[in-house]
PDB file of N, CA, C and O in Angstrom, chain B, residues numbered from 101:
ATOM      1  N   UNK B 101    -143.338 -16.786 -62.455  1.00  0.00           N
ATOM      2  CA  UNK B 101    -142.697 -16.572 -63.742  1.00  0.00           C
ATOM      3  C   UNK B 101    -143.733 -16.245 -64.808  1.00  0.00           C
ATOM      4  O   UNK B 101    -143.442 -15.385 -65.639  1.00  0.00           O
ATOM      5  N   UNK B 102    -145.143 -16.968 -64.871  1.00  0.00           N
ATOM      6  CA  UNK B 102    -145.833 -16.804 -65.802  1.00  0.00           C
ATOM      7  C   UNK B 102    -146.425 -15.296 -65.728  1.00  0.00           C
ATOM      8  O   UNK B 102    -146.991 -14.860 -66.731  1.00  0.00           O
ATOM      9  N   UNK B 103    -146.297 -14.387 -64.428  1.00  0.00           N
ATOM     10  CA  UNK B 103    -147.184 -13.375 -64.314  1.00  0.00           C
ATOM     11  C   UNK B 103    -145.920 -12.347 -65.068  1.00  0.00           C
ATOM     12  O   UNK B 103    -146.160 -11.548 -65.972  1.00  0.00           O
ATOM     13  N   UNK B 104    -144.645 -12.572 -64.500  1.00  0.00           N
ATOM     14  CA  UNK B 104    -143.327 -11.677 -65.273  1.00  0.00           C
ATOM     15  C   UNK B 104    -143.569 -11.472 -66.798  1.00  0.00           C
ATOM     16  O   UNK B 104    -143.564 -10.430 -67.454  1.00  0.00           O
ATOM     17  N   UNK B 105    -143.760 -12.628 -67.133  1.00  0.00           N
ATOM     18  CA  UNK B 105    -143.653 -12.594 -68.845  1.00  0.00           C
ATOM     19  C   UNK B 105    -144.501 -12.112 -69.579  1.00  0.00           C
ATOM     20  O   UNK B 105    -144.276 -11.787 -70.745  1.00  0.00           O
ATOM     21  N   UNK B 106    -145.731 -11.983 -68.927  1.00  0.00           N
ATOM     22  CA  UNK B 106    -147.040 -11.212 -69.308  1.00  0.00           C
ATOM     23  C   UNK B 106    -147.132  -9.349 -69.874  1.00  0.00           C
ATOM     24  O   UNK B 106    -146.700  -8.464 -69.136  1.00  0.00           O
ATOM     25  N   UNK B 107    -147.584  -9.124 -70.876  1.00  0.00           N
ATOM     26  CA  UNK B 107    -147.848  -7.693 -70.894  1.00  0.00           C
ATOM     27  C   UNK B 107    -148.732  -6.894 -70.378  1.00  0.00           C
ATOM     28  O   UNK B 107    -148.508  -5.712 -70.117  1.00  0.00           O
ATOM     29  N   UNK B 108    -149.966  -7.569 -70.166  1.00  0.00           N
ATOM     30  CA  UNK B 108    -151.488  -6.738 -69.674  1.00  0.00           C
ATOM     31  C   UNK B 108    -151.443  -7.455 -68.662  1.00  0.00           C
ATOM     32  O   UNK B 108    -151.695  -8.654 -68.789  1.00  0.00           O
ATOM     33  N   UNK B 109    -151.046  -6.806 -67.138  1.00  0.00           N
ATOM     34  CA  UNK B 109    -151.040  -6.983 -66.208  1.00  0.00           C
ATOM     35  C   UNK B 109    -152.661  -6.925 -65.753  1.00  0.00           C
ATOM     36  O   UNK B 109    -152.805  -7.280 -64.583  1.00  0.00           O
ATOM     37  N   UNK B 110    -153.748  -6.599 -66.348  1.00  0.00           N
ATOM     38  CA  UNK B 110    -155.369  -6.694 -66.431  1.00  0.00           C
ATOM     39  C   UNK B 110    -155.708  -8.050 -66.359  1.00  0.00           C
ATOM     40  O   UNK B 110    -156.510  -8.613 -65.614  1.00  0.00           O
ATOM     41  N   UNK B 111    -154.739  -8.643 -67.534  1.00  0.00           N
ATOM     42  CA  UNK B 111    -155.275 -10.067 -68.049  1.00  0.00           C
ATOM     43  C   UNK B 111    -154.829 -11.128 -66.901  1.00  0.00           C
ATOM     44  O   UNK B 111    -153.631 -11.208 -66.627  1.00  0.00           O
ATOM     45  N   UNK B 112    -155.668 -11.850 -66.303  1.00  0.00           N
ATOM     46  CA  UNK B 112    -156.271 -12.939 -65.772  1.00  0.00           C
ATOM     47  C   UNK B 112    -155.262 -14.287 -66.043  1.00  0.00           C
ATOM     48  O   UNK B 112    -155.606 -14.998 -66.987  1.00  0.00           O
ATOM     49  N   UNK B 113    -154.122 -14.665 -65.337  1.00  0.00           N
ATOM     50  CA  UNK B 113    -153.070 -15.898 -65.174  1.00  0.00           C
ATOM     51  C   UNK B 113    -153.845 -17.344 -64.904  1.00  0.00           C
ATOM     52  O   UNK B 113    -154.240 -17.535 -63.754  1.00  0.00           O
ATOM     53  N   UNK B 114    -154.029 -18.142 -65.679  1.00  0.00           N
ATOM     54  CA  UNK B 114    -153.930 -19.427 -64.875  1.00  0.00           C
ATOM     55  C   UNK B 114    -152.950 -20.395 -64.894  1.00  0.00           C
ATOM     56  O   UNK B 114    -152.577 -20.912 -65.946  1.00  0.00           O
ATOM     57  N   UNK B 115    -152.447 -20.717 -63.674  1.00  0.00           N
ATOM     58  CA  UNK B 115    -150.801 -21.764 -64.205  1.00  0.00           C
ATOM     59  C   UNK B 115    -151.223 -23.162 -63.806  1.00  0.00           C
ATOM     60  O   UNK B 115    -151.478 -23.231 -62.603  1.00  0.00           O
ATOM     61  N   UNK B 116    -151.317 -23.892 -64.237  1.00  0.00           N
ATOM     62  CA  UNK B 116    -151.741 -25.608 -63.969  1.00  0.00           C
ATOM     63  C   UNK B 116    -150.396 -25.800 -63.792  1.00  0.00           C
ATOM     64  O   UNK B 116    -149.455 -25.307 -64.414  1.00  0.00           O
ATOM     65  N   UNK B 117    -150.410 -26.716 -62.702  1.00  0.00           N
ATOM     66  CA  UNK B 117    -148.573 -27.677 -62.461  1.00  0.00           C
ATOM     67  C   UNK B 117    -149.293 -28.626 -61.419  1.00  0.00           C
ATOM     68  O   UNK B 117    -150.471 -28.714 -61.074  1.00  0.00           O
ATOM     69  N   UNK B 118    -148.217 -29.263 -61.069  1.00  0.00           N
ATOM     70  CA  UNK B 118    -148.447 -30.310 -60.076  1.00  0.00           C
ATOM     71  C   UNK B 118    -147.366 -30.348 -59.313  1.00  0.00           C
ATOM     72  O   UNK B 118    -146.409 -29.671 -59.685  1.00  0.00           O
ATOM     73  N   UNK B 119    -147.308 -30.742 -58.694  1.00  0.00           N
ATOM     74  CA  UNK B 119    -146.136 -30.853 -57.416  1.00  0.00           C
ATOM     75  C   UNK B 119    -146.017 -31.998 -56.236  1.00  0.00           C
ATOM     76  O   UNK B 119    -146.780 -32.675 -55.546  1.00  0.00           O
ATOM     77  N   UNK B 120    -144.437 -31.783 -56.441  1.00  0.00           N
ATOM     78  CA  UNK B 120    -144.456 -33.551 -55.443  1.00  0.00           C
ATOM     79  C   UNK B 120    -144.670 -31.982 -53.661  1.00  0.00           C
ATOM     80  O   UNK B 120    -144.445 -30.772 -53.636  1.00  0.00           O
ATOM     81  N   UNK B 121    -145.301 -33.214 -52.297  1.00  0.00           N
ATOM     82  CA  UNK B 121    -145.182 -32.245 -51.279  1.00  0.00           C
ATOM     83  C   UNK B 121    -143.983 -31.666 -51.272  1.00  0.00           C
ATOM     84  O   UNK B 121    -143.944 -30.439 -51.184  1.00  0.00           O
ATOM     85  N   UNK B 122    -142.956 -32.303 -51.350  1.00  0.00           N
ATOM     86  CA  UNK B 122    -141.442 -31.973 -50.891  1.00  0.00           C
ATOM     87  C   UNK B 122    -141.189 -30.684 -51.001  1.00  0.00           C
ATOM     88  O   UNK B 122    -140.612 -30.034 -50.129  1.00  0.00           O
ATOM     89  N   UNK B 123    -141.747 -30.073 -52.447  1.00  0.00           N
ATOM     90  CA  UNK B 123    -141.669 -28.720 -52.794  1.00  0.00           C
ATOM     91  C   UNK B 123    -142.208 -27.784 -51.942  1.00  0.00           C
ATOM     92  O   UNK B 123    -141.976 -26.579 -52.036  1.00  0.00           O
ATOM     93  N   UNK B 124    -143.052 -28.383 -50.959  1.00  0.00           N
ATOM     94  CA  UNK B 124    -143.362 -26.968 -50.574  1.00  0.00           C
ATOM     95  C   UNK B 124    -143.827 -27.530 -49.100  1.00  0.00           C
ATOM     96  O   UNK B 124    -145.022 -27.500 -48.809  1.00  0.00           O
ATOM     97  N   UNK B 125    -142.606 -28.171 -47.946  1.00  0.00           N
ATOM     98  CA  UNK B 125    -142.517 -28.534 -46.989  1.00  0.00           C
ATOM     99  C   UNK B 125    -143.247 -27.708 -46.007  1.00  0.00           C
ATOM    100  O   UNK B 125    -144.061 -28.260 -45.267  1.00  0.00           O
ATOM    101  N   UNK B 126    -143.041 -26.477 -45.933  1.00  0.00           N
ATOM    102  CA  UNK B 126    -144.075 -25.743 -44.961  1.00  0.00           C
ATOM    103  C   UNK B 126    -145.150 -25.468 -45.290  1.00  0.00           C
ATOM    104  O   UNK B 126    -145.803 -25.437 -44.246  1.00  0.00           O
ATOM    105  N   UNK B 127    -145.670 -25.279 -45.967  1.00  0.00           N
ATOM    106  CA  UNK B 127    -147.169 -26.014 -46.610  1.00  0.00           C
ATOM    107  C   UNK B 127    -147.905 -27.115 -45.459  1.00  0.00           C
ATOM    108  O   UNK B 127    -148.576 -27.190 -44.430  1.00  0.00           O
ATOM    109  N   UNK B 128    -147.106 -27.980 -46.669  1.00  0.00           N
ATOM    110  CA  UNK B 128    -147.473 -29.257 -46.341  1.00  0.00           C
ATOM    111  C   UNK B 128    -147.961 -29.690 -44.659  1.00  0.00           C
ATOM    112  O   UNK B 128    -148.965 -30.168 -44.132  1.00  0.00           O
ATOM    113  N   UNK B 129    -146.293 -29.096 -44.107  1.00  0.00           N
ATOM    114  CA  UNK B 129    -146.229 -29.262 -42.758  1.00  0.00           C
ATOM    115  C   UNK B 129    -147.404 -28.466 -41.543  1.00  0.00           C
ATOM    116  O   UNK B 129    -147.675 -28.823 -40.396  1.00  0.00           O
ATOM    117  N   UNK B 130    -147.850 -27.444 -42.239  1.00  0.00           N
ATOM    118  CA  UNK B 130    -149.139 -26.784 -41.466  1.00  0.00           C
ATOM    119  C   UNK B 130    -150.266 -27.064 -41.712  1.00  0.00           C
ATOM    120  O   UNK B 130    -151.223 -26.499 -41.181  1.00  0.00           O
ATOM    121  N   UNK B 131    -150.364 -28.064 -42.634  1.00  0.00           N
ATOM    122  CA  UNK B 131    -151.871 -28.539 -43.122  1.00  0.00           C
ATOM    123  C   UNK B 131    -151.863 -29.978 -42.444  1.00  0.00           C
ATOM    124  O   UNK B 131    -152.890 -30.523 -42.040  1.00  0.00           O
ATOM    125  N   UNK B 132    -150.404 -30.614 -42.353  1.00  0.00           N
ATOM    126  CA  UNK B 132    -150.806 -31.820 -41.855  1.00  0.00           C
ATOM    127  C   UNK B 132    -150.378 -32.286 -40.697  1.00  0.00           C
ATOM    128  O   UNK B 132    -150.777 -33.303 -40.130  1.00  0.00           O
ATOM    129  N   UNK B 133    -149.372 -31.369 -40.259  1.00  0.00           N
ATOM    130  CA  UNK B 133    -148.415 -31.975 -39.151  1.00  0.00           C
ATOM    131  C   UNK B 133    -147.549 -32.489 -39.750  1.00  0.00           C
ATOM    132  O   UNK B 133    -146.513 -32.048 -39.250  1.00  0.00           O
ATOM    133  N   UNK B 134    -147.294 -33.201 -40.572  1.00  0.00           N
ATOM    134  CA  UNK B 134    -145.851 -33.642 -41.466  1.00  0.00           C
ATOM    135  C   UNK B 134    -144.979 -33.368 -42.256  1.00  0.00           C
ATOM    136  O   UNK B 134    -145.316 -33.159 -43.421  1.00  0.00           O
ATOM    137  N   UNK B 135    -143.728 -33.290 -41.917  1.00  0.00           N
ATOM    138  CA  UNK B 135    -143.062 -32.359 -43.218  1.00  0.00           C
ATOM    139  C   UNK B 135    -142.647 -33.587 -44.016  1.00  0.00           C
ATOM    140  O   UNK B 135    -142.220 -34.694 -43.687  1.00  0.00           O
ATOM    141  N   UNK B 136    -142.883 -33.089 -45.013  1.00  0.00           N
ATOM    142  CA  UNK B 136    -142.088 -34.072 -46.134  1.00  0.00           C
ATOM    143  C   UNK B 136    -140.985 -34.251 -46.210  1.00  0.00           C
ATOM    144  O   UNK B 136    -140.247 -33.336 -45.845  1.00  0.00           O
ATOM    145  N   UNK B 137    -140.465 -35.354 -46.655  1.00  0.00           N
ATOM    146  CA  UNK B 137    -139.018 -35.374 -46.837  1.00  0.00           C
ATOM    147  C   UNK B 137    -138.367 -34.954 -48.140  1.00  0.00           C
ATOM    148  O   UNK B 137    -139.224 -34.900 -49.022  1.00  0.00           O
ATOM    149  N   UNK B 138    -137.351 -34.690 -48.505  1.00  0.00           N
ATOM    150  CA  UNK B 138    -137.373 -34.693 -49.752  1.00  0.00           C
ATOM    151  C   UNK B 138    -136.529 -35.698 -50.412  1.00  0.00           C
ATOM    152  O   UNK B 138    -135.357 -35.748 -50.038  1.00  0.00           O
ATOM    153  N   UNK B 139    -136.903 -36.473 -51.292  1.00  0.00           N
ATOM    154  CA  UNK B 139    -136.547 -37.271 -52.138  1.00  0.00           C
ATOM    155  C   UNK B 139    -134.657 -37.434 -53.246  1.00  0.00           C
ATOM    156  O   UNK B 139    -134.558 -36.552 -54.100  1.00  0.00           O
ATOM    157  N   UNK B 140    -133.940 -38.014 -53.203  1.00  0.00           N
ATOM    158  CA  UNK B 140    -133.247 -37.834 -53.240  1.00  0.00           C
ATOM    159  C   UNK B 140    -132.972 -36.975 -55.075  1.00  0.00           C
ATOM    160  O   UNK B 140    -132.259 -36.064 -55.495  1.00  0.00           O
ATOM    161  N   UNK B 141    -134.000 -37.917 -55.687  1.00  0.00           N
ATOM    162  CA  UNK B 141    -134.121 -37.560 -56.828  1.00  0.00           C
ATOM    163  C   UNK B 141    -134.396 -35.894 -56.796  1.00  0.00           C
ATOM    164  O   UNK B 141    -134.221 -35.500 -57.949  1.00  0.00           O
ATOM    165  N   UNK B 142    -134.633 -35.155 -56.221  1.00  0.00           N
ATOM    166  CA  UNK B 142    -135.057 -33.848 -56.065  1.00  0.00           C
ATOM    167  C   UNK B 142    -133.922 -32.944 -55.360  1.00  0.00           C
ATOM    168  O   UNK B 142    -133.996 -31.719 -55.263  1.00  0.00           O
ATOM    169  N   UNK B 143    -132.785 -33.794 -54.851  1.00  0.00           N
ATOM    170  CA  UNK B 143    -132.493 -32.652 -53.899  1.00  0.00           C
ATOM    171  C   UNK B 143    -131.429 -31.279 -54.952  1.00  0.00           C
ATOM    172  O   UNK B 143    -130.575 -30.563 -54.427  1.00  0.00           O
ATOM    173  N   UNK B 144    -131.668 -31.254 -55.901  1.00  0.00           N
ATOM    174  CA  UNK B 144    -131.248 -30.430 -56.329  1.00  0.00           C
ATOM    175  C   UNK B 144    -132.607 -29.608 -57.083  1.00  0.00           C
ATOM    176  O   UNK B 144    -132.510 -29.087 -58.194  1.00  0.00           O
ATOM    177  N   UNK B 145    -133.666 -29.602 -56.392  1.00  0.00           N
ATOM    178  CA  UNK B 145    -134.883 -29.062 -57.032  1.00  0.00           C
ATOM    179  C   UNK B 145    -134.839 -27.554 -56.476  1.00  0.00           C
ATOM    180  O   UNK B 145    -135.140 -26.877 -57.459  1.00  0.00           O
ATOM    181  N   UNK B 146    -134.684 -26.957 -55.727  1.00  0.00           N
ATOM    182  CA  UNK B 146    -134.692 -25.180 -55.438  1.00  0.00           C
ATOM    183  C   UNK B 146    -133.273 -24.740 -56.085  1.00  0.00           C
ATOM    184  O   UNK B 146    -133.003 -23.565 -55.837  1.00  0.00           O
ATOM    185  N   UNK B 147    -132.207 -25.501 -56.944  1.00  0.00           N
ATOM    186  CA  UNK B 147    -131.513 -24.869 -57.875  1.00  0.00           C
ATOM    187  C   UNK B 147    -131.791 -24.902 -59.358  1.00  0.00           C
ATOM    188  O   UNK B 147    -131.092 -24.259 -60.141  1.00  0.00           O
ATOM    189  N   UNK B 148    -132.983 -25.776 -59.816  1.00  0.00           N
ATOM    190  CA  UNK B 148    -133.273 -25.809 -60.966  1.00  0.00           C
ATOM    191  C   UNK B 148    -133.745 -24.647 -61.812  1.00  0.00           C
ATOM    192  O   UNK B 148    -134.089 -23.625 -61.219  1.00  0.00           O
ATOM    193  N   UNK B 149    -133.796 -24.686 -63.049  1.00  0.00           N
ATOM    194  CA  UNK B 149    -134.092 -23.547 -63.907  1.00  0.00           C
ATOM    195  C   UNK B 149    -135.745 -23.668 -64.179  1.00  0.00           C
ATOM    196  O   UNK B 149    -136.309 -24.437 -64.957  1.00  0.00           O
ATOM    197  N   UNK B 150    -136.420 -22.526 -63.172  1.00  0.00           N
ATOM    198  CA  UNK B 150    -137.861 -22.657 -63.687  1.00  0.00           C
ATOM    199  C   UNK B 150    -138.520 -22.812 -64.845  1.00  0.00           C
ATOM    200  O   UNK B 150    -138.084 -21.951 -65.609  1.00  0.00           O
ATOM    201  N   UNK B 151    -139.508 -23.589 -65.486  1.00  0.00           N
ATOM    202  CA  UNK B 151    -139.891 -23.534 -67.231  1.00  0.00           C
ATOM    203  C   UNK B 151    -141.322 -23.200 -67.189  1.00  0.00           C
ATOM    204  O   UNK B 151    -142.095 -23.417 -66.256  1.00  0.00           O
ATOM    205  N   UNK B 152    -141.540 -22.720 -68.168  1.00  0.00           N
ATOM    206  CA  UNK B 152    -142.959 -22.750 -68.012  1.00  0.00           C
ATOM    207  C   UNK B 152    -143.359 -22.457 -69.672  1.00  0.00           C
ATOM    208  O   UNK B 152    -142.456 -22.013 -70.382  1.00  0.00           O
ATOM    209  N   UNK B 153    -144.926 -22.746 -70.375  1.00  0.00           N
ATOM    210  CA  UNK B 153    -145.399 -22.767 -71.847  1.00  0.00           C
ATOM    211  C   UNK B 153    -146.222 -21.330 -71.626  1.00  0.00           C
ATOM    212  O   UNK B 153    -146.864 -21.023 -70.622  1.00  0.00           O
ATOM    213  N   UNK B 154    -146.064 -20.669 -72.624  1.00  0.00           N
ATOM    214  CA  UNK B 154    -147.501 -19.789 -72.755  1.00  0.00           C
ATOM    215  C   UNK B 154    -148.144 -20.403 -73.341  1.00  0.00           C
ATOM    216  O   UNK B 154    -147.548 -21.319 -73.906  1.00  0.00           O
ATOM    217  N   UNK B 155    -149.740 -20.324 -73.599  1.00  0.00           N
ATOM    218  CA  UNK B 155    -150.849 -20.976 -74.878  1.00  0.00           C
ATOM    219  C   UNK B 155    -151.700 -19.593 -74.940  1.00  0.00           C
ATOM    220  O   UNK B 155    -151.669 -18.611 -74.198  1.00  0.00           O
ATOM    221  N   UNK B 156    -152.398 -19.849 -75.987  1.00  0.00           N
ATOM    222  CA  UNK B 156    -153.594 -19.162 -76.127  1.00  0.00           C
ATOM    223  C   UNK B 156    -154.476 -19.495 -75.812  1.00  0.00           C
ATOM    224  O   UNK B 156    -154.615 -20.675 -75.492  1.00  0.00           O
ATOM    225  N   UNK B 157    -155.661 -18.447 -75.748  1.00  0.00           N
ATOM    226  CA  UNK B 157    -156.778 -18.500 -74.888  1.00  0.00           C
ATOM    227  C   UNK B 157    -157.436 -19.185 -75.402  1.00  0.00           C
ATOM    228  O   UNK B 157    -158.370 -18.523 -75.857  1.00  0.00           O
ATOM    229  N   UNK B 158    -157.651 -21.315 -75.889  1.00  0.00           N
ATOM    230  CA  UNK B 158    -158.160 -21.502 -76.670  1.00  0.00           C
ATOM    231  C   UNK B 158    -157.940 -23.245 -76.315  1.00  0.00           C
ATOM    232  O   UNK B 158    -156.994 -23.988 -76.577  1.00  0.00           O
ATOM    233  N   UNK B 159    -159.524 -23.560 -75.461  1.00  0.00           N
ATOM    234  CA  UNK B 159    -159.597 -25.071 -75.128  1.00  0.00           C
ATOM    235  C   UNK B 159    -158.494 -26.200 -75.859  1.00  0.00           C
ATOM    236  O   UNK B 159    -157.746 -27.086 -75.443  1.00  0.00           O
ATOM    237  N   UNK B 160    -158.789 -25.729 -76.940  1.00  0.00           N
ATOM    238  CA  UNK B 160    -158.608 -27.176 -78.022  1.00  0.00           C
ATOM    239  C   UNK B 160    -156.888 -26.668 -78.441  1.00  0.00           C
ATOM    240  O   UNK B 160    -156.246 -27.517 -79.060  1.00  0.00           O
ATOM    241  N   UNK B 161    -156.169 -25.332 -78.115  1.00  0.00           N
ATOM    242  CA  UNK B 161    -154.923 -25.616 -78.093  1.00  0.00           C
ATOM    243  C   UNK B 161    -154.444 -25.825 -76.842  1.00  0.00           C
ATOM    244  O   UNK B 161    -153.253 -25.549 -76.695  1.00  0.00           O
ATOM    245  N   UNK B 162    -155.077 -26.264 -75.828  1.00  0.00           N
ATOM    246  CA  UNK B 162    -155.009 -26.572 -74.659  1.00  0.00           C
ATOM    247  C   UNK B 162    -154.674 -27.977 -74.214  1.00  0.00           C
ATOM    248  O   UNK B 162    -153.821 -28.511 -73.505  1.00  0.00           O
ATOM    249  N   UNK B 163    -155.934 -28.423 -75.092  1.00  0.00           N
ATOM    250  CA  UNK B 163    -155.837 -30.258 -75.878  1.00  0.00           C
ATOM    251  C   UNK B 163    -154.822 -30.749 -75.918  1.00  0.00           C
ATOM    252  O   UNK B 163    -154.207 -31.588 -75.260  1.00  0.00           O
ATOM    253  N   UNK B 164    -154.572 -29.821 -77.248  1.00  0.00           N
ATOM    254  CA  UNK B 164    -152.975 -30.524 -78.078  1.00  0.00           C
ATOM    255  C   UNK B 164    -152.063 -30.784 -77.340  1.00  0.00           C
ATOM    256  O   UNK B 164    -151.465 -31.846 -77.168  1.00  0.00           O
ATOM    257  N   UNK B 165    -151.872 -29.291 -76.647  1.00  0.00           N
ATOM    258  CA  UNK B 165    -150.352 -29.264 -75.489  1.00  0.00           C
ATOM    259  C   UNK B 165    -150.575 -30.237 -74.573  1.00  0.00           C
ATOM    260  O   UNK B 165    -149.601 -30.886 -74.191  1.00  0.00           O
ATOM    261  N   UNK B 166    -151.773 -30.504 -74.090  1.00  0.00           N
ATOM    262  CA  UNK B 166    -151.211 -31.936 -72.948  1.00  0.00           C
ATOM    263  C   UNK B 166    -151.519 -33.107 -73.739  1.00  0.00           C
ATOM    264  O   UNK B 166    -151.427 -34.261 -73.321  1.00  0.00           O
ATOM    265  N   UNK B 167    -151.893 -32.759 -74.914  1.00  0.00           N
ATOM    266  CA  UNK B 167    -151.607 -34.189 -75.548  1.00  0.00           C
ATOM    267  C   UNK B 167    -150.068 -34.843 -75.969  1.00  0.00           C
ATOM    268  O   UNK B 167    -149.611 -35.984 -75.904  1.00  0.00           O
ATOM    269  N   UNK B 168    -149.412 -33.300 -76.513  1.00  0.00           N
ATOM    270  CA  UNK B 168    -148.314 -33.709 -76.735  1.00  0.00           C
ATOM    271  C   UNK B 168    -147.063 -33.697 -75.870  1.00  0.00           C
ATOM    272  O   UNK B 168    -146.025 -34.238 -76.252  1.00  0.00           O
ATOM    273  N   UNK B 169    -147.142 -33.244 -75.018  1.00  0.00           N
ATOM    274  CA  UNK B 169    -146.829 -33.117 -73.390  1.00  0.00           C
ATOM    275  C   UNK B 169    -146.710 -35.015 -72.816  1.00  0.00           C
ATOM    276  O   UNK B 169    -145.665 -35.627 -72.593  1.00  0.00           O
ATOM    277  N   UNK B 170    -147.896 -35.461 -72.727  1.00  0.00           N
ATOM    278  CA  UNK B 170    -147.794 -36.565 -72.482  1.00  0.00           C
ATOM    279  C   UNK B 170    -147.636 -37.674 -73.564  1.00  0.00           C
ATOM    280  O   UNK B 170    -147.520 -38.870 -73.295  1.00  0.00           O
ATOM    281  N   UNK B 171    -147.643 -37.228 -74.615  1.00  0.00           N
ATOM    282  CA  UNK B 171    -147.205 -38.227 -75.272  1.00  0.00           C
ATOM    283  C   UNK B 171    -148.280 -38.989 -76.276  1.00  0.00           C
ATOM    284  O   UNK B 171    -147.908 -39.928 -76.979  1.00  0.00           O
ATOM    285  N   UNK B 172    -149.337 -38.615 -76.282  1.00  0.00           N
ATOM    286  CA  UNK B 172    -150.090 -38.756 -77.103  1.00  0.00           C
ATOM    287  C   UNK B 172    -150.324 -38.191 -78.665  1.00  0.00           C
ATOM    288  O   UNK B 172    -149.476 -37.553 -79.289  1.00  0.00           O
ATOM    289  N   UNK B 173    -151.401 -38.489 -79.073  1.00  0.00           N
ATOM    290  CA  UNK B 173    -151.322 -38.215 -80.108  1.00  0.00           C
ATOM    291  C   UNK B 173    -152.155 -36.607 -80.816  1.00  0.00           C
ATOM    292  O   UNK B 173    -153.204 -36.142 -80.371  1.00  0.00           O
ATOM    293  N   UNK B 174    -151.266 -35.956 -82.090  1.00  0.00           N
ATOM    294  CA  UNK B 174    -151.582 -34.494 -81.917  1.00  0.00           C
ATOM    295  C   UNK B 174    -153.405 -34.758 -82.417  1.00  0.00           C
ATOM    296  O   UNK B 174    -153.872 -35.669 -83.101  1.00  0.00           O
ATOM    297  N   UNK B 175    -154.042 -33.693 -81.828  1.00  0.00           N
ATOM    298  CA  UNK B 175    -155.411 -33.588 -82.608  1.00  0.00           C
ATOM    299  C   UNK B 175    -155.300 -33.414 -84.221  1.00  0.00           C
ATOM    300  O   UNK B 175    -154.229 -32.990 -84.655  1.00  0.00           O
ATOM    301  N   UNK B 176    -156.213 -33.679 -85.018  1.00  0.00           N
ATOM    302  CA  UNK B 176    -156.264 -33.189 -86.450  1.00  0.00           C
ATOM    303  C   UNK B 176    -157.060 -32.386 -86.673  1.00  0.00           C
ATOM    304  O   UNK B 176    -157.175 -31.929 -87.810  1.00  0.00           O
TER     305      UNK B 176
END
């Protein structure tokens, strides 16, 4: 999604996320031998509505957003 929304297909994507295994069972399952299960809390996770933030190219508004993301407090 983040590469769609982009104009200068030149310019250089980085997407930070995290992920429970469940999401990505065949993955998982060829790296370890185990497939994950998926969690009940999730099982409606491959119908959800993808989200994602743009930022600018710019450490310290980088800061803010996972500051305020998690709940902390904004920089001054």
């Amino acid at each position: 999604a983040a590469c769609q929304c982009r104009g200068d297909v030149s310019v250089p994507v980085v997407s930070l996320a995290t992920a429970h295994p469940a999401k990505f069972p065949d993955a998982v399952e060829a790296a370890t031998g185990i497939r994950p299960a998926l969690p009940p809390r999730m099982a409606d996770l491959f119908d959800r509505t993808e989200t994602f933030d743009t930022l600018a190219n710019d450490a310290a508004d980088l800061q803010d957003f996972i500051r305020r993301s998690v709940g902390g407090k904004d920089s001054a």
